[in-house]
N, C-alpha and C positions, 0 to 999 in steps of 0.2 A: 426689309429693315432689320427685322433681328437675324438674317444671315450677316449683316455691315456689324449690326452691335456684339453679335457672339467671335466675330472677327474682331474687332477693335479690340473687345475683352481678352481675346487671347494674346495678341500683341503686348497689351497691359501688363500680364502677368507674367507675360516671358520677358521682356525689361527691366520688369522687378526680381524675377528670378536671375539675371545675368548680375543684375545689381549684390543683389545677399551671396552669391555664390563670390564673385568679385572681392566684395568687404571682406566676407570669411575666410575667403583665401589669403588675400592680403595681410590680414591680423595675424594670420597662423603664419606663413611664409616672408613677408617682406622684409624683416634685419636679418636672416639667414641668405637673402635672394641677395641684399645688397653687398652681404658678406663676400658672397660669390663670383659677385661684380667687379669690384674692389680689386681682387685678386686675379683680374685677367693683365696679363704679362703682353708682349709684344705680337703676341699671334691674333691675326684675326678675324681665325676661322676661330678659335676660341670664345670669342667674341661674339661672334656668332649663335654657337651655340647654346653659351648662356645667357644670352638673350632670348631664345627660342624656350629652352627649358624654365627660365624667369618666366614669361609670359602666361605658359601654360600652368607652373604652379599656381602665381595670381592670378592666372585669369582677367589680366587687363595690359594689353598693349602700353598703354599711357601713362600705366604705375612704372612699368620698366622703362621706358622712356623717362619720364619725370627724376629715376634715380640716377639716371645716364648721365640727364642734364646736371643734377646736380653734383655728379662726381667731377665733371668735365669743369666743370665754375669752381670747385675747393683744390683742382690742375690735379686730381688722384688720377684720374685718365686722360688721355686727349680724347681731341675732336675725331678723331680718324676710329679710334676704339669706340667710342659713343657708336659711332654710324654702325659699321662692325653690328654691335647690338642690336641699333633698330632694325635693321634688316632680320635676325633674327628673332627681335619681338614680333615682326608682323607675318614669318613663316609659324609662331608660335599660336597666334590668332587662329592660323588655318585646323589646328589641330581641336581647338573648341568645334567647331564646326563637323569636324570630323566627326567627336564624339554624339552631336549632335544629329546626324546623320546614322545613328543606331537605332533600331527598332524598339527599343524600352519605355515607349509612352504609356504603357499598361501599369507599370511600373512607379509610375511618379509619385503616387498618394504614397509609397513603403519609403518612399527619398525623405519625403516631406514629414510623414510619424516618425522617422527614427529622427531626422533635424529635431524636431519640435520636441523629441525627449529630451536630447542633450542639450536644445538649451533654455525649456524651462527648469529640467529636474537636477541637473551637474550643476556645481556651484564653479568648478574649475574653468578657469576665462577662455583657455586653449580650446578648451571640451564644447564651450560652448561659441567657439567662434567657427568650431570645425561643424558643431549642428545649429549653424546659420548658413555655413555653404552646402550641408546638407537640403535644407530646406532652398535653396534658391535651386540647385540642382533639380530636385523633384519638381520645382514652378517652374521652372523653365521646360520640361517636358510636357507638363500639362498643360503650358501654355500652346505648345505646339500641336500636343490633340485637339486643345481647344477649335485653333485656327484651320486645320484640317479638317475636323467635323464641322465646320463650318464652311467652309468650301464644297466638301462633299456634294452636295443638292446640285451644284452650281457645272458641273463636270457634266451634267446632263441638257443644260440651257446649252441653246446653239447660238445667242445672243451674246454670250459669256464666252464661248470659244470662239467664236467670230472677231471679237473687239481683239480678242489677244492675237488673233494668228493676223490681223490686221497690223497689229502692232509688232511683230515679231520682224514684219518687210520694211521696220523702219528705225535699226539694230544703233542708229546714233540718239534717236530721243526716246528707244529703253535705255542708253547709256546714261542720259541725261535724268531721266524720272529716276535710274539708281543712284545717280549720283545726289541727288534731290534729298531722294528717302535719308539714305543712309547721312547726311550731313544734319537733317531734322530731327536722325531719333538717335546720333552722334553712335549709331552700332552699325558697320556693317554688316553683324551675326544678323543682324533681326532681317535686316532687306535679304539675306541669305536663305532664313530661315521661310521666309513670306514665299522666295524664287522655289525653293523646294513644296511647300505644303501646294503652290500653284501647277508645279509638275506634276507635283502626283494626283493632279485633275484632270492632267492633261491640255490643258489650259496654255501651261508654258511647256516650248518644246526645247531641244538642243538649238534652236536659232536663236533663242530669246534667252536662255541659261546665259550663253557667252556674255554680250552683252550687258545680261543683269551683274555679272562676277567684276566685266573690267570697271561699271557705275560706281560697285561698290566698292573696291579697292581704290579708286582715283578719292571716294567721298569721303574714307575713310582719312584720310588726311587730312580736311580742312578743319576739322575740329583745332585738331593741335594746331595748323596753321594761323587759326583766327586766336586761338589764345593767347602765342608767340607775339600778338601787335603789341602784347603787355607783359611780355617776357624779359627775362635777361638776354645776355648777346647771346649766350650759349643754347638756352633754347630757341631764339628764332634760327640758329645755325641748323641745329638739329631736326624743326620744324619743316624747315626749310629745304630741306636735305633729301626729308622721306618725302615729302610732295616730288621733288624730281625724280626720285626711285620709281614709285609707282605710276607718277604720268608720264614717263618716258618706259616706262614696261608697259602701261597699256598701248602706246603709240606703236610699239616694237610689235606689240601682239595683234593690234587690231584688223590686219588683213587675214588672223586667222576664224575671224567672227563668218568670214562667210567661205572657210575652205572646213574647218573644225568637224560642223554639225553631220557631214555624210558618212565622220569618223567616229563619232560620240557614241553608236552600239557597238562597236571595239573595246571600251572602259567599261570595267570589270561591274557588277553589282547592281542595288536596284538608284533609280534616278537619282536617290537623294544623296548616295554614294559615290555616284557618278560625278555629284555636282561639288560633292566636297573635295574630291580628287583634282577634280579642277581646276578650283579655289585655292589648294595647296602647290600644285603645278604651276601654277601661274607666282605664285610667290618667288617658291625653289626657282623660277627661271630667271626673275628680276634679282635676287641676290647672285645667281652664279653670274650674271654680265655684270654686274658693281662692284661684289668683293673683291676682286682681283686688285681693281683699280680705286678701292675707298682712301687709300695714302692721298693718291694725287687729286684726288674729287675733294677733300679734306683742305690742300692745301689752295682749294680755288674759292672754295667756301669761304677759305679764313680772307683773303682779298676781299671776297666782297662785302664782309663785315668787319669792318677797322677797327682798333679798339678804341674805345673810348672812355676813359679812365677820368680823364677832365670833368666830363661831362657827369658821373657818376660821382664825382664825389661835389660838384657841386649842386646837384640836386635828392642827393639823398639816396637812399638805399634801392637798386632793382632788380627784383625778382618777380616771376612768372605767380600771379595770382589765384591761378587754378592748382596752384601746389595744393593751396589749402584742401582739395580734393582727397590730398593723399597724406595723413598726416605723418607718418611715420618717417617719409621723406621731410616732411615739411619741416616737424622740429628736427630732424637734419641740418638740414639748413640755415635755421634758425639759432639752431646753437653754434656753428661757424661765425654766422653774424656777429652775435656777441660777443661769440671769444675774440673777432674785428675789434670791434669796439674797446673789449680790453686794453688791448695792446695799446689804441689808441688814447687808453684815458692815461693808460702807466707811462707811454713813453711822451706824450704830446700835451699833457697837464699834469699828472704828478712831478715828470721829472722836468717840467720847466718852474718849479714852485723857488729853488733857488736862483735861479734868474730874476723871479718876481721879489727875491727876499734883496737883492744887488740894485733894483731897480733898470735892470738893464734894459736899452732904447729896444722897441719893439715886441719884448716879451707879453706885455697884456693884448697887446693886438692881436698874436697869436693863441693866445690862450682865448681870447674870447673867438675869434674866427671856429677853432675847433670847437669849442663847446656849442658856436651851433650846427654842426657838420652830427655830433652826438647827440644833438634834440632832435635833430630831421629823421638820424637813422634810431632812436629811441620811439619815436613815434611810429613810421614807419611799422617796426618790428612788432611797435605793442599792438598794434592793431590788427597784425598779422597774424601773430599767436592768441589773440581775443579772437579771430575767426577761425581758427585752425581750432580752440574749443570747443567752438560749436558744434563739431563732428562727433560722430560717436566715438568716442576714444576708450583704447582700455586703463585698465589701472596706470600700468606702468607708463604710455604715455602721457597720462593728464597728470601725472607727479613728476615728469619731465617736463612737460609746458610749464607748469605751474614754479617749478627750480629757477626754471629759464626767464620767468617775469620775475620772479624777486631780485635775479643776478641782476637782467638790466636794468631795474628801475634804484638798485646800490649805487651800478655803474655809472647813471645818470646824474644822482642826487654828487657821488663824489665831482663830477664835473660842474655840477652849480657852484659845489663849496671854493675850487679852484678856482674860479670864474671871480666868485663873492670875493678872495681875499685878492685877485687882482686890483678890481675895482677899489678896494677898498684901499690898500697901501698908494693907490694913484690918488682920492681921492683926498687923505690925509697929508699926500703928498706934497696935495695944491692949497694947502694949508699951514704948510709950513713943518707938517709934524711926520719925520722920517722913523725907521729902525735905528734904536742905537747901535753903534759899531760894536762898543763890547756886550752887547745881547744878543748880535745877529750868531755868533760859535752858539750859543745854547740852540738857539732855533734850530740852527742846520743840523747837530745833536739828536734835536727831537727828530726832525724828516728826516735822518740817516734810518733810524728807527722805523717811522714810518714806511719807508722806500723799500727798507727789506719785509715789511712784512704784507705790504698791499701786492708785491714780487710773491709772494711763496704764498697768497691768498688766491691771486687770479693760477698762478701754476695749478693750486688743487683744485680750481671751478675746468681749467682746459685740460690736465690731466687725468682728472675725477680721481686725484691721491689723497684718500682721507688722512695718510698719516699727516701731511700736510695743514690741513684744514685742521685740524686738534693743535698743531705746532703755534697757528696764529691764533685760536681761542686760549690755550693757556699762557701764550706770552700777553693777553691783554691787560692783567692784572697788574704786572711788572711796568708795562706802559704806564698805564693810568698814575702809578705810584711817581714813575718818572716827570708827568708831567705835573702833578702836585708839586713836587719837590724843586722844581722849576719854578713854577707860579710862586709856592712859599718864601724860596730865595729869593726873587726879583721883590717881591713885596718887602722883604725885611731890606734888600740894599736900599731900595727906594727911599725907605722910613729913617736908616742910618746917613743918608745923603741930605736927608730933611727938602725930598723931592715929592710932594705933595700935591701940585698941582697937576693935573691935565692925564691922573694915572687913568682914567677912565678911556681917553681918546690915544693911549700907546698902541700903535701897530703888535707890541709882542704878545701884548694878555690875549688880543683877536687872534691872532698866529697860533699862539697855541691850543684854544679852545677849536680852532679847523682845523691843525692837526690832529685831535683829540677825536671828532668828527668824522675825519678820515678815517682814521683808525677803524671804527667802529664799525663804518661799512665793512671794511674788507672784515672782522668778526663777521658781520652778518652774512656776506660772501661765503663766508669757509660755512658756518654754522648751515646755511641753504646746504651746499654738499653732502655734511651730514645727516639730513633729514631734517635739524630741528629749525621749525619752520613756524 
C-alpha cells in the first residue's frame, strides 16, 4: 500500500509540476509566441518550426494549438498553416520529455528554492511568473524521484515483473491501457514518464516501451478532440486533423512494435533516453509523411466541414470553451468578438436610425431582429470573459478583460436605446403622432453628429488610438451644447406657434434625449481605452 500511495503521490506532484511550469511559461512567452505565429508567411516548413519552438517555450501543445485555432477563425492564417504548426507543436512536446529524460532529479529542491524566491520575494510579475515555472520544473523532477523510489522495491518482486512481461506478449492492450492513461490524466508526458520510471525496474522492456509511446501519442489527442464537440469550425478542423496525423502514424508504425525491440540496444544512452528518442522519432516521422502534403489534406478537411454562417449567426456566438484554459488567447479572441459586434451595432443600428427617423417599411424589423443577434452574442461573451476571470490572470490581462466588458456592455446598452427609439416612433406612430417634416433636418443634424463620433469611438476601441478616444471625450461638451440648443429652439418655436398641447408625446424631444444617450456611450467607449474606468 504505501509503494501505490508514494506512487500516486508522485504522479500528483509531477501534474502539478507540468501545470506551474506550463502557466509560467505561458505568462512569460505567449503574446511574443503569438507574435511569431502571426508572422508565418506561405512556407510551411516554417510553420512547422514555430510551432515546435511555440510548444517548447509554453510548454503546452494545446496553448499553440488553441492560438492556431484562433488565428485561423480572425482568416490571419489558413487552415493549411494551422496544421503546419500542429504538427510541429506535438514534435515540440517530444522535447519536454527529452528534457525530462535527464538525470537532475537530485536537483529539484535547488529548481523549487530559487522558484519560490522569485516569486514570493520579486514584486515584478515577469520575475515571478518565470519562479512559477521555476518551481513546477523542480516538481516535476521530484515528482519523478518520487515515482522511481517508489518502484524501486518492486524491481525485485517476480510477481511484479511477471504481470508486465505477461503484459508486454499483448503490445495492442499496452496500446490500449496507454491510451487510457494518457486520455485520464489529458498528459501524455506523465504515461511517458510512468513507461520510463517502469524501465528502469526493469519491469518494462523495449516490447512494451513501443507500444506504451504509440498509446500515448494516439491518447494524446482526444482531449483536444472531445473539446472540439464544443468548438468552433476551425477547431474541430484542427482537432480533427492531428487525431488523423497521429492515428494514421501509429497504423504506419505499428508493425514496427514487433520488429523495433531486437534494435532498441543500437539507440544511444540509458533507457530513459532511449525512450525519449523514440518518442521524438516517432513524431519527426509522422510530420515528414504529412507536411509535404498539408495543402491538399487541408483542402479535404475544408469539404468535410462546410461553412455554416447561417447557422452561427442565428444561434449566437461559437467558440471552443476550453479557451477559457488559456487566457491570453482567449481575451484574443474575445476582443475580435466585440470589435464583431461593433461594426454590427454602427453599421446595422446606428446607421439605420434615419431609416427609423423616414419611417421606412421594414427598418424596425431589422433593427430589432439585430439587436437580438447583439444580446445572444452579448451574453454569450459576458459569460465567457466572467470565466476567463476566473483564471489566474496577470495585471495586464485582467485590465484587458475588464476594458473589454465595459466596451460590450456600452455596445449593448447603445443597441437597446436603438431598438427603444424604434419601438417607440412605431408605437406613436399607431397613434396618430408622427416626426415633423421640418424637425426631421435638425434630427438628422444631430445623428450626423452622432455618426461621426460613435465612427471615430469604436476606430480608437479596434485600433487602441488614444488620440482618437480624447477627439470623442472633448467633442462631447460641444454635443451636449448642440443638443440643448436644439431642445431650446424647438420649445420656443412651439411656444411662438401657441402649440402647447401633446409636447410631452413628440417623437423629437425622445430622439434627441437617445441621441444624447448615444453619444455618451461612445465617451464611455473612448474614456474605457484610456483607462478612466
Amino acid at each position: 500500500m504505501s509503494v501505490l500511495l508514494s506512487f500516486i503521490g508522485g504522479i500528483g506532484i509531477f501534474l502539478y509540476g507540468m501545470y506551474l511550469l506550463s502557466r509560467g511559461m505561458q505568462r512569460v512567452a505567449a503574446t511574443k509566441m503569438k507574435e511569431y505565429i502571426s508572422g508565418i508567411t506561405d512556407n510551411r516548413f516554417k510553420g512547422f518550426f514555430v510551432g515546435m519552438i511555440s510548444t517548447f517555450m509554453m510548454q503546452s501543445s494545446a496553448a499553440t494549438s488553441v492560438i492556431a485555432v484562433g488565428l485561423v477563425g480572425s482568416s490571419v492564417i489558413a487552415l493549411w498553416q494551422a496544421l503546419g504548426i500542429v504538427m510541429g507543436s506535438a514534435v515540440g512536446t517530444t522535447f519536454t520529455v527529452q528534457l525530462l529524460a535527464l538525470d537532475i532529479t537530485e536537483y529539484s529542491t535547488i529548481f523549487i528554492f530559487i522558484g519560490v524566491i522569485l516569486t514570493v520575494f520579486v514584486k515584478k510579475e515577469k520575475a515571478r511568473s518565470i519562479g512559477s515555472a521555476f518551481v513546477g520544473f523542480g516538481f516535476i523532477f521530484f515528482g519523478i524521484k518520487t515515482m522511481s523510489d517508489a518502484l524501486e522495491p518492486l524491481s525485485e518482486s517476480d510477481a511484479f515483473l511477471q504481470f508486465f512481461s505477461s503484459l508486454q506478449e499483448l503490445p495492442l492492450v499496452l496500446i490500449a491501457i496507454s491510451w487510457l492513461l494518457t486520455v485520464a490524466t489529458h498528459s501524455s508526458a506523465t504515461v511517458i514518464v510512468i513507461g520510463m520510471s517502469l524501465a528502469a525496474t526493469g519491469a518494462l522492456t523495449a516490447a512494451g516501451i513501443l507500444p506504451l509511446l504509440l498509446g500515448a501519442n494516439i491518447g494524446s489527442t482526444f482531449p483536444a478532440l472531445i473539446s472540439s464537440l464544443a468548438s468552433s469550425k476551425e477547431g474541430k478542423k484542427v482537432a480533427f486533423s492531428y487525431f488523423i496525423f497521429k492515428f494514421s502514424g501509429a497504423l504506419l508504425l505499428l508493425p514496427l512494435i514487433y520488429v523495433l525491440p531486437d534494435y532498441f540496444h543500437v539507440i544511444p544512452g540509458t533507457i530513459e533516453r532511449q525512450i525519449a528518442n523514440v518518442h521524438t522519432s516517432f513524431n519527426l516521422i509522422v510530420a515528414a509523411l504529412f507536411l509535404p502534403f498539408v495543402i491538399s489534406f487541408a483542402t479535404m478537411i475544408n469539404r468535410l466541414f462546410p461553412e455554416e454562417e447561417a447557422l452561427e449567426e442565428e444561434e449566437g456566438i461559437h467558440f471552443d470553451q476550453s479557451l477559457a484554459d488559456y487566457p491570453e488567447e482567449a481575451i484574443d479572441q474575445m476582443s475580435i468578438e466585440v470589435k464583431k459586434i461593433a461594426d454590427t451595432v454602427y453599421n446595422d443600428m446606428i446607421g439605420w436610425l434615419p431609416a427609423l427617423f423616414y419611417y421606412t417599411e421594414d427598418a424596425r424589423s431589422h433593427v430589432i431582429d439585430t439587436e437580438k443577434r447583439i444580446d445572444r452574442a452579448y451574453k454569450d461573451i459576458q459569460n465567457f470573459l466572467l470565466k476567463v476571470g476566473q483564471q489566474d490572470l496577470s495585471e495586464k490581462q485582467s485590465d484587458r478583460e475588464v476594458r473589454l466588458l465595459y466596451v460590450l456592455n456600452d455596445l449593448e446598452h447603445i443597441g437597446d436605446i436603438v431598438k427603444n427609439v424604434a419601438d417607440s416612433l412605431d408605437k406613436k406612430k399607431s397613434q396618430g403622432v408622427v416626426l415633423n417634416d421640418d424637425d426631421r433636418p435638425y434630427i438628422l443634424n444631430l445623428y450626423e453628429e452622432v455618426s461621426k463620433s460613435m465612427l471615430t469611438a469604436f476606430e480608437s476601441f479596434k485600433e487602441k488610438d488614444s488620440e482618437k478616444a480624447k477627439q470623442v471625450i472633448d467633442n462631447h461638451t460641444a454635443f451636449i451644447q448642440m443638443e440643448k440648443d436644439l431642445r431650446f429652439e424647438y420649445f420656443n418655436n412651439r411656444i411662438a406657434r401657441e402649440e402647447t398641447e401633446n409636447v410631452h408625446n413628440d417623437p423629437y424631444v425622445d430622439l434627441l434625449t437617445n441621441l444624447l444617450r448615444i453619444h455618451q456611450h461612445g465617451v464611455n467607449i473612448s474614456q474605457t481605452m484610456l483607462g478612466i474606468v
